[in-house]
LODRENLUM-666481 format. One record per residue (C-alpha): residue in one letter; x, y, z; residue number from 1. Coordinates in Angstrom, 2 decimals, m for minus. Example, Ala and Ser with C-alpha at 12.3 -4.5 7.8 and 13.67 -1.06 7.14 Angstrom:
BEGIN
<'A',<12.30,m4.50,7.80>,1>
<'S',<13.67,m1.06,7.14>,2>
This chain:
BEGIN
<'X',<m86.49,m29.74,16.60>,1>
<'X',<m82.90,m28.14,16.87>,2>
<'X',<m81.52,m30.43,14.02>,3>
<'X',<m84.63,m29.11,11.95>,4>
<'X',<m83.90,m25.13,12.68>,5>
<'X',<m80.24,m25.82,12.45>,6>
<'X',<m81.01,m27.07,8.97>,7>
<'X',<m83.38,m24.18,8.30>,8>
<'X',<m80.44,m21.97,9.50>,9>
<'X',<m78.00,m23.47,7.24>,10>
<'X',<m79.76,m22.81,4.29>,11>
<'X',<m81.23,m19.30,5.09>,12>
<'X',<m77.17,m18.07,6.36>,13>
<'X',<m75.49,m19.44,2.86>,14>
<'X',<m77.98,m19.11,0.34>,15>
<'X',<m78.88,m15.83,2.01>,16>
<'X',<m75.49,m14.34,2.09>,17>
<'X',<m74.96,m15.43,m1.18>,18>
<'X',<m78.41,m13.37,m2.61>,19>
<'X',<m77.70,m9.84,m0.23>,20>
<'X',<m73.80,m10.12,m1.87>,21>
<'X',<m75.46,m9.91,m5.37>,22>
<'X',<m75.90,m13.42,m6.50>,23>
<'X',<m78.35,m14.54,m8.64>,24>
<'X',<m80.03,m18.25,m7.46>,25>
<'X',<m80.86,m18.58,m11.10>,26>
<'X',<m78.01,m20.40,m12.23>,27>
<'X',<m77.71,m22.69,m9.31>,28>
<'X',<m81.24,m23.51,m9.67>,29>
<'X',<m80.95,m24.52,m13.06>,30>
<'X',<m77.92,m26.57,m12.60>,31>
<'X',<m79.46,m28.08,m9.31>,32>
<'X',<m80.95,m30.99,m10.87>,33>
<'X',<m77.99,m31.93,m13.31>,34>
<'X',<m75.63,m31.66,m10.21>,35>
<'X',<m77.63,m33.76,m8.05>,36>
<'X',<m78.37,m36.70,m10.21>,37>
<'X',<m74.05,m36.98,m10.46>,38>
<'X',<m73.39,m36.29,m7.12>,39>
<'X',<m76.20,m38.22,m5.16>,40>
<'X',<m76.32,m40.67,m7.42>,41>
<'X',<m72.72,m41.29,m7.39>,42>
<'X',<m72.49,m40.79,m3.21>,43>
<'X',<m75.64,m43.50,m3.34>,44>
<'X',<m73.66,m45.65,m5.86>,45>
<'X',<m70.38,m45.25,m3.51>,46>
<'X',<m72.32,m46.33,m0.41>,47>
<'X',<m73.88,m49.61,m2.01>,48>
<'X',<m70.40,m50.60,m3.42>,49>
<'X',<m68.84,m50.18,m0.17>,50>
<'X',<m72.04,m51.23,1.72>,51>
<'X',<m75.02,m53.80,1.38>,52>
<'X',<m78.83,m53.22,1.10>,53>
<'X',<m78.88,m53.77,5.04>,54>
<'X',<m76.70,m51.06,5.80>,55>
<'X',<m78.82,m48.97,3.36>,56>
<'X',<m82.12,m50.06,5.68>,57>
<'X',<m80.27,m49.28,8.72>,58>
<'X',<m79.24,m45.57,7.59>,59>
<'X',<m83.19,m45.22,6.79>,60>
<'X',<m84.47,m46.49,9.98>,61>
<'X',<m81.85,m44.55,12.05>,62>
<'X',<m82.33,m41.34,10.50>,63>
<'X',<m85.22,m40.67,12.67>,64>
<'X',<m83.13,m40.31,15.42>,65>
<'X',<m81.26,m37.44,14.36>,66>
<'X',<m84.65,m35.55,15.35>,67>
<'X',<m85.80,m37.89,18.29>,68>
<'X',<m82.99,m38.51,20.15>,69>
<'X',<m81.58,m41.09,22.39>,70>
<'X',<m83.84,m43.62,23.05>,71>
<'X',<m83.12,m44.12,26.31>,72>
<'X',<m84.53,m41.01,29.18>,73>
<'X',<m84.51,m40.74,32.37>,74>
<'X',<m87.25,m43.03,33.26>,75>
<'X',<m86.35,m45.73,31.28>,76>
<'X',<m82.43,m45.44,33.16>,77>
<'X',<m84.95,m45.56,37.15>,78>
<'X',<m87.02,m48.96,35.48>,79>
<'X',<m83.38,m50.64,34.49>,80>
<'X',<m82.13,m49.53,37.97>,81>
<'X',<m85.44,m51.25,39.83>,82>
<'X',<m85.66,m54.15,37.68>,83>
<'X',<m81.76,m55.37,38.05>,84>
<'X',<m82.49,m54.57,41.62>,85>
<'X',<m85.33,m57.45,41.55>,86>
<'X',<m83.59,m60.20,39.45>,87>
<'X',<m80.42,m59.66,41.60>,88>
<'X',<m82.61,m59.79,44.90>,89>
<'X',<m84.33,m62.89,43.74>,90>
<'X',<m81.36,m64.40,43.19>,91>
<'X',<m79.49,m63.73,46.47>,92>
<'X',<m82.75,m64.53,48.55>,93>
<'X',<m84.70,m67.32,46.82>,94>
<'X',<m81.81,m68.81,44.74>,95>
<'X',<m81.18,m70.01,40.88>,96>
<'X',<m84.38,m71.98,40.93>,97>
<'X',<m86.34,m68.92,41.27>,98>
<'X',<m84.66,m66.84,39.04>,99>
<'X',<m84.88,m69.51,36.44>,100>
<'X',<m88.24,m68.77,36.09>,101>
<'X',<m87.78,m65.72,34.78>,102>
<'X',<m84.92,m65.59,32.93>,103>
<'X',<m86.12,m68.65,30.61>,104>
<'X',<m89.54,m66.96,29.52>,105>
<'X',<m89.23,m63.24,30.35>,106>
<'X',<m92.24,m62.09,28.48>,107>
<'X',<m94.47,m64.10,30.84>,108>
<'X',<m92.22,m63.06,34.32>,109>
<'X',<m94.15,m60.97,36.59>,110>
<'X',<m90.82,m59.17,37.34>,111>
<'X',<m90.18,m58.31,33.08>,112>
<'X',<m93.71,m57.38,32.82>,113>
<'X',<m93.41,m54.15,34.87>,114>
<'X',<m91.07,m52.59,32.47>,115>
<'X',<m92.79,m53.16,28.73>,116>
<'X',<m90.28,m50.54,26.93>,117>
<'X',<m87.18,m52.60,28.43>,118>
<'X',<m88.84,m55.94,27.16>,119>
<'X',<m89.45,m54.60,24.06>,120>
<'X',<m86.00,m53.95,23.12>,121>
<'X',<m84.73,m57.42,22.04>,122>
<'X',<m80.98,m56.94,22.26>,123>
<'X',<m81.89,m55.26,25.95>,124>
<'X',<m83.93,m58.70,26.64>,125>
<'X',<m81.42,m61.15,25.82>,126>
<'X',<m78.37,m59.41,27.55>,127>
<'X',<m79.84,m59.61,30.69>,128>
<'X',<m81.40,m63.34,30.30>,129>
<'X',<m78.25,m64.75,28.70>,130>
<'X',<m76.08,m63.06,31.05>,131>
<'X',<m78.36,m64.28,34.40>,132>
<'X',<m77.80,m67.94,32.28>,133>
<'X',<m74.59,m67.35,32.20>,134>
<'X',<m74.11,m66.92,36.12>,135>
<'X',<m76.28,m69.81,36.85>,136>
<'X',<m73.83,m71.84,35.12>,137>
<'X',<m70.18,m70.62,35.87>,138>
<'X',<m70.86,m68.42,38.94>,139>
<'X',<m66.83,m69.92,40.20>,140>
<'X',<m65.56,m68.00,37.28>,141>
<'X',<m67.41,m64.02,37.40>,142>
<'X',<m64.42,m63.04,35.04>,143>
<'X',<m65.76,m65.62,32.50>,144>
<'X',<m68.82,m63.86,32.33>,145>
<'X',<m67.74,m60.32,31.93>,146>
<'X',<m65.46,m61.11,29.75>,147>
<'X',<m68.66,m62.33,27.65>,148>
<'X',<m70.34,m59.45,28.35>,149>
<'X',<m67.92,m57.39,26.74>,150>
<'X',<m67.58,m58.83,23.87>,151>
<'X',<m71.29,m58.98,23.27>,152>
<'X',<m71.42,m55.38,23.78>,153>
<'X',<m68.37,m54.67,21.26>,154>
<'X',<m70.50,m56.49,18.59>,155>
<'X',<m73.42,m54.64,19.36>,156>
<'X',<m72.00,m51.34,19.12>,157>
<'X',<m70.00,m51.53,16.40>,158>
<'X',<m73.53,m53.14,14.50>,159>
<'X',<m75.20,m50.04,15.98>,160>
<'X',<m72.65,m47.72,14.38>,161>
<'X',<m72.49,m48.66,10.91>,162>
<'X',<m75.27,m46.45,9.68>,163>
<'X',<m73.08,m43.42,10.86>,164>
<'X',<m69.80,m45.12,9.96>,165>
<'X',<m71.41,m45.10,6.33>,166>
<'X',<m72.75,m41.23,6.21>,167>
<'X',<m69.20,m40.53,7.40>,168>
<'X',<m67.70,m42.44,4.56>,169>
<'X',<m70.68,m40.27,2.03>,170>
<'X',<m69.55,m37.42,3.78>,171>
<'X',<m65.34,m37.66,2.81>,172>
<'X',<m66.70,m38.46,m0.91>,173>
<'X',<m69.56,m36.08,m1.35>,174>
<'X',<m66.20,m33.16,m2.10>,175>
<'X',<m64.40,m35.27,m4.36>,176>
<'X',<m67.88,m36.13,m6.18>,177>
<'X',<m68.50,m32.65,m6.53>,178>
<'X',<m65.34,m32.19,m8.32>,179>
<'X',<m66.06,m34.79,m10.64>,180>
<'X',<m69.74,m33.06,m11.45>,181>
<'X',<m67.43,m30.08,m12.09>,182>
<'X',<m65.10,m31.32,m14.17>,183>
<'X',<m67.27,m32.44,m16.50>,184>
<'X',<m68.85,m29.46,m16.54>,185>
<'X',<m65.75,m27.92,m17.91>,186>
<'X',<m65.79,m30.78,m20.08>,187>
<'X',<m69.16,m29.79,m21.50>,188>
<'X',<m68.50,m25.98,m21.72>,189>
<'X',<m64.93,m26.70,m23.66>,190>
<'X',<m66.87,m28.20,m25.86>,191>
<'X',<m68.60,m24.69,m26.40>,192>
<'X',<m65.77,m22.82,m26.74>,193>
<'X',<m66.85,m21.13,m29.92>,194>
<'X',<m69.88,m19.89,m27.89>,195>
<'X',<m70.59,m16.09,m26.39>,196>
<'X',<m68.64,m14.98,m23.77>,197>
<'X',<m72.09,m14.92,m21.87>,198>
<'X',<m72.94,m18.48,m22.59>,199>
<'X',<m69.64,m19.94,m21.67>,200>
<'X',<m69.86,m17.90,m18.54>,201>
<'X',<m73.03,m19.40,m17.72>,202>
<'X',<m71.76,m22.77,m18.44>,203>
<'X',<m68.83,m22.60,m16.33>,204>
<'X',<m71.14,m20.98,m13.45>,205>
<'X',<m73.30,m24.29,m13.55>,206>
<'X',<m70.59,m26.11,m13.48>,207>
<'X',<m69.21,m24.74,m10.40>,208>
<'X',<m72.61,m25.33,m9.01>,209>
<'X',<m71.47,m29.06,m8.67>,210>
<'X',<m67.98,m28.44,m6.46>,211>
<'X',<m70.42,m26.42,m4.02>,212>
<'X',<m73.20,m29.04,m3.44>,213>
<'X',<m70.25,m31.31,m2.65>,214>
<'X',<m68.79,m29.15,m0.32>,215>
<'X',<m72.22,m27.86,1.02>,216>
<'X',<m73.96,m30.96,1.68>,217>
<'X',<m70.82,m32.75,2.85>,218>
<'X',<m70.03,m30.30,5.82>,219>
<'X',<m73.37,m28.56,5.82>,220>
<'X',<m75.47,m31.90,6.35>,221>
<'X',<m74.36,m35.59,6.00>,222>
<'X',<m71.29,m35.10,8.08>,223>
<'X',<m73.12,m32.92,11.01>,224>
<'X',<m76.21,m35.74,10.48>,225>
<'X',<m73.59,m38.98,10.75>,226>
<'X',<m71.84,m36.89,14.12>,227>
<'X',<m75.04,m36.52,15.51>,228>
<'X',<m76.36,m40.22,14.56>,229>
<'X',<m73.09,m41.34,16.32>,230>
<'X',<m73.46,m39.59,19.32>,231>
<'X',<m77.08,m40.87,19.75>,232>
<'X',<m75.36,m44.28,19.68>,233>
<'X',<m72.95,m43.68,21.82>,234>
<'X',<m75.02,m42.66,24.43>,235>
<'X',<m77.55,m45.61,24.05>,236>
<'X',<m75.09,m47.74,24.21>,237>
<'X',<m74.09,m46.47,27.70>,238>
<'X',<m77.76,m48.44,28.94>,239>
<'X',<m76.03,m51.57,28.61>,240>
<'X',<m73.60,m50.96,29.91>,241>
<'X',<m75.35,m50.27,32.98>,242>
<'X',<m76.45,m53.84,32.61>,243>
<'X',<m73.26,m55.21,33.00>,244>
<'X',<m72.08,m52.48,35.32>,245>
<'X',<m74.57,m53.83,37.64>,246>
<'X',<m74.40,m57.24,37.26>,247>
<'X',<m70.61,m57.52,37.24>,248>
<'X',<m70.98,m56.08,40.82>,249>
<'X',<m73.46,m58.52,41.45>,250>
<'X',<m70.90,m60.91,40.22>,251>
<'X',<m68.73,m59.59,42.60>,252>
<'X',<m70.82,m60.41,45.68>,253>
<'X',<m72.61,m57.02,46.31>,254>
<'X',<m75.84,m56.48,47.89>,255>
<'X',<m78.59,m55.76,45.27>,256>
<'X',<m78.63,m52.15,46.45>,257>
<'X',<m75.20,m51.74,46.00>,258>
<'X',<m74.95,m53.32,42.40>,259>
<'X',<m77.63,m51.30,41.55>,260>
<'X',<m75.78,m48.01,43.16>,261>
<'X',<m72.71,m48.92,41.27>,262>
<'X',<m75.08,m49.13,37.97>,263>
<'X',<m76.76,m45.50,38.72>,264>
<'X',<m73.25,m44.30,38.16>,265>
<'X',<m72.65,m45.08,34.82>,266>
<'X',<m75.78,m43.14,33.88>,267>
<'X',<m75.60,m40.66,31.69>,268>
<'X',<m75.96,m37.15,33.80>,269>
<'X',<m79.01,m35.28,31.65>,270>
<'X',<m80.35,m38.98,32.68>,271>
<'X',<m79.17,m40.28,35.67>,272>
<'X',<m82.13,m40.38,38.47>,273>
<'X',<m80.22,m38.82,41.77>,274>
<'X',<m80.03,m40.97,44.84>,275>
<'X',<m83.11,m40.21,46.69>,276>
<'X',<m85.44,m40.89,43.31>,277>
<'X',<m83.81,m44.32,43.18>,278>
<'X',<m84.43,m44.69,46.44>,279>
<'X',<m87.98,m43.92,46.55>,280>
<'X',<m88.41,m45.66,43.26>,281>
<'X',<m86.62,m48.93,45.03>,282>
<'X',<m89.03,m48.70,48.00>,283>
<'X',<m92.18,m49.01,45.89>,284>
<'X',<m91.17,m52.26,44.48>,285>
<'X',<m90.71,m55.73,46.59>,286>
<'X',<m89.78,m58.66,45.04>,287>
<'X',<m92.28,m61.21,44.04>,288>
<'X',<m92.86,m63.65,46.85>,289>
């Protein structure tokens, strides 16, 4: 809802100023449409030549998040904490074999089934399986597998990012594309010349309509939207990375209990369940026997 009033805010402070210093909305109105069609078609155009249809999708689905937020709260942070705590525990106490069971069909493990929204999230899923394979296989070499890790997670996040990479890259153009509506503007009211000094004036007023819609929705709203989309990913991103926070200290021959401390560190703070909630939430739970 802030992104919403912030937009609301934005419009009501410039268009707002703009009618108490005298201005008329008239001629930017009547331009509006003209304007638009160049400049948003052209930004679209821009973005598909230096893009693909799926980066297109992605900006559509992702733009929901600019009102929703991270996906990841505070709960969803205490059921990653408890359920690395019970694969890593069923590891160190009832060996490979066990854990095998669960990492090879997670949607029918008794252990995945008690956290649905991490399940659900398919990169999520296969981290943790593929990187619990992983150990089963080449537990002499822990390096080997972080290293993995990390590169899985650079691929991820830089997939994650495009959408905002791309409003970023609408963002630069939308000034430059507002210049060009302008400039053929002028164009169009040269053209006039032999008109009324009223007419031309008019002309050269919509015309100037198209350098501030470039201006205006570049640093008013795509660029603000793309920051925001990128922080969002940033900070979902950080959930895996609790993943491998954890189970690199797991790795490392840690306790379950530990590896999972060492994981509630990397939480982010409006997130990050303190250590008597993970505590209590950790007691509630015993591994499957």
């Amino acid at each position: 809802m802030l992104q919403i009033g912030g937009i609301i805010f934005l419009f009501v402070a410039v268009f707002g100023g703009f009618i108490l210093s005298g201005g008329s909305l008239g001629v930017v109105l009547e331009a509006l449409p003209h304007e638009m069609i160049t400049i948003g078609g052209a930004a679209l155009a821009a973005t598909l030549i230096g893009g693909s249809i799926h980066s297109l999708k992605q900006i559509g689905r992702e733009l929901g998040k600019i009102v929703s937020g991270p996906k990841w709260k505070h709960g969803d942070y205490t059921d990653l904490l408890c359920l690395l705590y019970l694969l890593t525990k069923t590891m160190k106490s009832k060996g490979l074999i066990a854990l095998e069971a669960h990492i090879e069909k997670p949607t029918e493990s008794s252990i995945f089934k008690r956290y649905p929204r991490i399940t659900k999230d398919a990169f999520a899923l296969a981290f943790i399986c593929d990187t619990l394979r992983m150990m089963t296989m080449s537990l002499e070499d822990p390096h080997q597998v972080e290293t993995a890790m990390e590169k899985q997670l650079e691929k991820f996040h830089h997939e994650a990012l495009s959408p905002a990479t791309a409003l970023q890259s609408m963002a630069d153009a939308l000034p430059a594309l507002g210049i060009v509506a302008a400039v053929l503007g002028v164009i169009k009211t040269m053209g006039s010349i032999s008109e009324p000094p009223e007419i031309l004036g008019s002309m050269i007023g919509s015309a100037l309509v198209g350098t501030f819609m470039g201006v205006f929705l570049a640093y008013g709203i795509v660029a603000p939207v793309a920051t925001r989309l990128k922080s969002i990913v940033e900070e979902d991103a950080q959930f895996y990375h609790v993943i491998q926070d954890i189970l690199v200290a797991h790795l490392h021959g840690n306790a379950a209990q530990v590896s999972v401390e060492i994981g509630r560190g990397s939480v982010p703070s409006e997130a990050q369940p303190s250590f008597q909630e993970l505590e209590k939430a950790l007691e509630s739970i015993r591994p499957d026997h």
